[in-house]
C-alpha positions as CSV (number, residue, x, y, z in Angstrom):
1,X,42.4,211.6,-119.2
2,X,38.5,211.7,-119.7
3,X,36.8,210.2,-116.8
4,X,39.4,209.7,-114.8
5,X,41.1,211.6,-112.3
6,X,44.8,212.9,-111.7
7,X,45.2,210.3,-108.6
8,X,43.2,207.7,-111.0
9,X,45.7,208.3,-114.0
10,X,49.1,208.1,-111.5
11,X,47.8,204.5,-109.7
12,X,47.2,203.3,-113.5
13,X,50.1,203.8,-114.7
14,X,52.1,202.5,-111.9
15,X,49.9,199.5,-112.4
16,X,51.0,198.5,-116.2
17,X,54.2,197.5,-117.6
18,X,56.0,194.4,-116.7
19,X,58.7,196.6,-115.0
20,X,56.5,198.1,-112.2
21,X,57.6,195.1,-108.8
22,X,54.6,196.8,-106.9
23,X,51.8,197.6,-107.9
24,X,48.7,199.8,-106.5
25,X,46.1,198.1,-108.9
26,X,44.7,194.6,-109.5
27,X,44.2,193.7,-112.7
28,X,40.7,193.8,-112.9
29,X,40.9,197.6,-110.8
30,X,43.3,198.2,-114.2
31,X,40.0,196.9,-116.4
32,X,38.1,199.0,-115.4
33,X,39.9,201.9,-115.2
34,X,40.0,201.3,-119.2
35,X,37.0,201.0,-119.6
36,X,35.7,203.9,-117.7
37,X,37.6,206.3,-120.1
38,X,37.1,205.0,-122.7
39,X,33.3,204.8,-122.2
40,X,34.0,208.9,-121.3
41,X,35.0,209.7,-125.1
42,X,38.9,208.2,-124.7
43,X,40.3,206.8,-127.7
44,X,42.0,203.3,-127.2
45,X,44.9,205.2,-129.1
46,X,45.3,207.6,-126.7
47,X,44.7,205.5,-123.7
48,X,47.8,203.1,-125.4
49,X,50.1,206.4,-125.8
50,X,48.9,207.8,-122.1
51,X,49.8,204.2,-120.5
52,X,53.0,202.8,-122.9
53,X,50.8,199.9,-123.7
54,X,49.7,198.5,-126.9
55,X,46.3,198.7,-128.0
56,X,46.0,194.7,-128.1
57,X,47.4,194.6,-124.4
58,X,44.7,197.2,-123.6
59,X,42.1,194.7,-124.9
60,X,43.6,192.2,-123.0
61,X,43.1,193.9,-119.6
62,X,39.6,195.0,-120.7
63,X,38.7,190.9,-121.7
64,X,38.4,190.3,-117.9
65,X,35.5,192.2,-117.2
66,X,33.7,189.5,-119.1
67,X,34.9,187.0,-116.7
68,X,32.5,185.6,-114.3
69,X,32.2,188.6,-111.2
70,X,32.6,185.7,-108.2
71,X,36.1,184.9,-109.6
72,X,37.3,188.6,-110.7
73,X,39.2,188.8,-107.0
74,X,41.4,185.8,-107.8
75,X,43.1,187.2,-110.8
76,X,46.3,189.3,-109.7
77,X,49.7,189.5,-110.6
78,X,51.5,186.6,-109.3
79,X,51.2,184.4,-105.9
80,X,49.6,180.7,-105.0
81,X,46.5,182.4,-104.6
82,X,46.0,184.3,-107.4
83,X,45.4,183.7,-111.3
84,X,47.8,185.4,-113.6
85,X,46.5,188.3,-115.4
86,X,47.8,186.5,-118.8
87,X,45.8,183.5,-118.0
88,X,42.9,185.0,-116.8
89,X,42.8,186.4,-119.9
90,X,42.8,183.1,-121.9
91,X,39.9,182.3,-119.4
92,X,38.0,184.8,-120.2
93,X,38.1,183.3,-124.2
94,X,35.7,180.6,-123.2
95,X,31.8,181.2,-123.5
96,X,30.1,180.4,-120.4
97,X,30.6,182.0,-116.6
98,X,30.6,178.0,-115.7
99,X,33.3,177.2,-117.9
100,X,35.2,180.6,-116.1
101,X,34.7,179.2,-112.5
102,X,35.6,175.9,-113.7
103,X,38.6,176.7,-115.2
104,X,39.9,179.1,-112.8
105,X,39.4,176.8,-109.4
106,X,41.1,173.8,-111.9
107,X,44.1,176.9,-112.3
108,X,44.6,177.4,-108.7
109,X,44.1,173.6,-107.5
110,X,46.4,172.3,-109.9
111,X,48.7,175.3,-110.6
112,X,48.0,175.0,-114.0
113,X,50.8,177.1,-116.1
114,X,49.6,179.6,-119.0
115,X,50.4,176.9,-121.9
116,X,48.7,174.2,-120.0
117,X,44.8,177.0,-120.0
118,X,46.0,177.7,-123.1
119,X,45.5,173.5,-124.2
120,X,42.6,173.4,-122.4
121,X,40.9,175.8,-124.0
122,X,42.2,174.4,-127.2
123,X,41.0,171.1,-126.1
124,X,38.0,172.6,-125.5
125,X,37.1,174.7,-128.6
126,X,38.5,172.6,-130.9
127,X,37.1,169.4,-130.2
128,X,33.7,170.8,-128.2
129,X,34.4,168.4,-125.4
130,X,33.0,169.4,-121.6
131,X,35.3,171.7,-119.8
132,X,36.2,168.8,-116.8
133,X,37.5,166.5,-119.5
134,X,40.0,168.9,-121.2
135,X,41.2,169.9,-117.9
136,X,41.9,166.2,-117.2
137,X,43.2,165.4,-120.4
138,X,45.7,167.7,-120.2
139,X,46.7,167.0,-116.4
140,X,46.8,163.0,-117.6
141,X,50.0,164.4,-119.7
142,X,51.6,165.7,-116.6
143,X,54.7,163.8,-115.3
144,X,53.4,164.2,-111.8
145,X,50.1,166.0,-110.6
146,X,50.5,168.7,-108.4
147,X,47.4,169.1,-105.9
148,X,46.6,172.2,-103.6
149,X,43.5,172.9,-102.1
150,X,41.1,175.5,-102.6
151,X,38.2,176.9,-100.3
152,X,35.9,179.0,-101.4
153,X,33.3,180.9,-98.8
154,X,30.8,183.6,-99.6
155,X,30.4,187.0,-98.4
156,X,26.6,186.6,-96.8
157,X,25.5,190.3,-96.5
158,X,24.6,193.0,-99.2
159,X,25.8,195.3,-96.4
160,X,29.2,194.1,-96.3
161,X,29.3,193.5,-100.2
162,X,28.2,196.9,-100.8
163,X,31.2,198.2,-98.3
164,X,33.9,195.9,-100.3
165,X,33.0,197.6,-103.2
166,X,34.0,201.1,-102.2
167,X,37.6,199.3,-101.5
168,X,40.7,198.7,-103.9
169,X,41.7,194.4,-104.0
170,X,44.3,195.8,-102.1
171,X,42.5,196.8,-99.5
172,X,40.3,193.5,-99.6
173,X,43.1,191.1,-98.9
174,X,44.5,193.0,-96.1
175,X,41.4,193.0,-94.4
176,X,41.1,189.6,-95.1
177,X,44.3,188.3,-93.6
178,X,43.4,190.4,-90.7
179,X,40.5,188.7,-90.4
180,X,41.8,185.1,-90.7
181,X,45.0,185.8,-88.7
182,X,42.7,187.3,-85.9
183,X,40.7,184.3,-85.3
184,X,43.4,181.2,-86.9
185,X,46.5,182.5,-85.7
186,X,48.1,178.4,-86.1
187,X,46.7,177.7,-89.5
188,X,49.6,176.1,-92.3
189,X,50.7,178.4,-94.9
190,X,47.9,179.5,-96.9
191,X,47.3,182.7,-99.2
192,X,44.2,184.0,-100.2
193,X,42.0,186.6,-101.6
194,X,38.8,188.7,-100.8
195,X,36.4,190.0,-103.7
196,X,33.0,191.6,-103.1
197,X,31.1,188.6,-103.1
198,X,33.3,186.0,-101.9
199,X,36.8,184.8,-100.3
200,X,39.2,182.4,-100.9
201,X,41.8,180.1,-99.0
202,X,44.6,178.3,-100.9
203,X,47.5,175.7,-99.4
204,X,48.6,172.6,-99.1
205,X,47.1,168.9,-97.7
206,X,47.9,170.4,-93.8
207,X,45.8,173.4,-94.7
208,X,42.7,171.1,-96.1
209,X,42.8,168.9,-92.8
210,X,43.2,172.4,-90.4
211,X,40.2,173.4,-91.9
212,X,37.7,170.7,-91.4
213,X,39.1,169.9,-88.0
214,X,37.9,173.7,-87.0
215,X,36.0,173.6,-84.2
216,X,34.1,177.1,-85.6
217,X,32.5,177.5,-89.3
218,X,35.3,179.2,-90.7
219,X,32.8,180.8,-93.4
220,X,30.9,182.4,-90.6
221,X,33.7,183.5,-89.0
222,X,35.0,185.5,-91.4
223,X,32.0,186.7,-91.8
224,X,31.1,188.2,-88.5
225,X,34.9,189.8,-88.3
226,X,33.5,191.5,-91.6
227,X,30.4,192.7,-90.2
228,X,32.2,194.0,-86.7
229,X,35.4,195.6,-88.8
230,X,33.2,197.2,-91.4
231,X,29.5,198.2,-90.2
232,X,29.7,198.2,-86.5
233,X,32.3,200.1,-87.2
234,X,30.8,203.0,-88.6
């Protein structure tokens, strides 16, 4: 497969196809993967007969990469934490990197479903009204709201960001719940996820009063585990 090679081709397809339980990519790692060989001369037709996907699933995959780059990390393939790669993909329909953050915080803080983004960008399309309101009009039909808690911290060095590139989302997270586990041991159930550029906590109402009773800057925390786990490392 042009552009990629034999180990790339093996983790790809062990990534696609709704029978695969584990899998060694993230969605947006599948993306790009894509999108490399086809930018090397691949046709989409041969990609779809190489993987066992369709060409309009292909284009699915590949509709991410258009999604705002701070909230690529959260998409994944199931979990609290993580946006669903079939919604992220309705995401990535909408026009503006601000309605993409928007959208996808409003996914994870509300567990918003697939046919619920799907609404919302309806809502949002059809009628042209701001992205807050069709999120709330469409929770307003809700017999009961469902509220977790999202925190979002930045990864404050080009160093470190430069490092988390070279690393599969795989990678990411379990260096990330080494990192919070190292230094939080007693936090409530959370999940969470580490991109290049930023991290993520999700839970429940204990989790959001843990937090701000921290008697450290839990942003800066992770942080300097990063920077003594991955540079000083070295």
């Amino acid at each position: 497969m042009k552009g990629l090679s034999p180990e790339n081709l093996r983790d790809l397809i062990l990534s696609v196809g709704t029978h695969q339980s584990e899998r060694t990519l993230s969605p947006v790692e599948v993306a790009e993967f894509f999108e490399k060989t086809i930018n090397a001369g691949t046709t989409v037709e041969e990609l779809s007969e190489e993987v066992l996907l369709n060409p309009t699933m292909i284009a699915r995959f590949r509709r991410l990469l258009s999604l705002a780059p701070e909230i690529q990390h959260l998409i994944g393939w199931g979990g609290v934490s993580q946006i669903s790669f079939s919604t992220a993909s309705e995401i990535a329909r909408l026009k503006t990197s601000e309605e993409h953050r928007f959208l996808a915080k409003s996914t994870l803080e509300h567990a918003l479903s697939k046919n619920e983004v799907l609404q919302i960008i309806e809502v949002r399309n059809k009628f042209g009204k701001p992205i807050d309101e069709c999120v709330e009009e469409i929770l307003k039909m809700r017999p009961r709201i469902i509220k977790r808690y999202l925190f979002v911290g930045a990864v404050k060095s080009s160093d470190i960001q430069d490092r988390l590139t070279e690393m599969p989302q795989e990678g990411r997270n379990a260096l990330f719940k080494k990192a919070v586990m190292s230094n939080y041991p007693d936090l409530p159930y959370w999940e969470g996820q580490l991109g290049i550029k930023g991290f993520n906590l999700i839970g429940g109402e204990d989790l959001d009063q843990a937090l701000s009773k921290l008697s450290t800057d839990f942003e800066s925390t992770i942080n300097d585990y990063l920077k003594s786990n991955i540079l000083e490392d070295e």
